[in-house]
Phi, psi and omega in degrees: 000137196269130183299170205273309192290340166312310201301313207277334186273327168303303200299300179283320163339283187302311233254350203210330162304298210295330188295307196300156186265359162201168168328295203292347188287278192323309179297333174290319200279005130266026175049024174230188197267157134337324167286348195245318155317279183335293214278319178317291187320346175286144192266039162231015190027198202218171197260066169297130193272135161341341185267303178312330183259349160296279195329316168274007187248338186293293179306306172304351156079041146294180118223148242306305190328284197344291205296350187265306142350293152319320191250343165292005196283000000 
């Protein structure tokens, strides 16, 4: 079973990074650092914190139920 910090950095990767024209694009347009665009992109991803994924979801005009919704689909 791929654990939930897998699902959601798997999740944003595919569906919202790779769409982006940079690391760094993304990151501004989502208020978060760039090292943080990285550590999403691994492929065991990372234990992303609740704030960081406010923040992004926030630019995507979601909300976090909305984003969870999404990746249980």
């Amino acid at each position: 079973m791929v654990s939930i910090n897998k699902r959601i950095c798997n999740f944003i990767a595919k569906e919202w990074i790779t769409c982006s024209k940079s690391n760094r694009s993304f990151a501004i347009n989502h208020n978060i650092d760039e090292k943080t665009v990285r550590k999403i992109l691994k492929e065991d991803g990372y234990r992303i914190p609740v704030k960081t994924l406010q923040k992004i979801c926030e630019a995507k005009e979601i909300k976090l139920s909305t984003f969870f919704q999404l990746i249980d689909e």
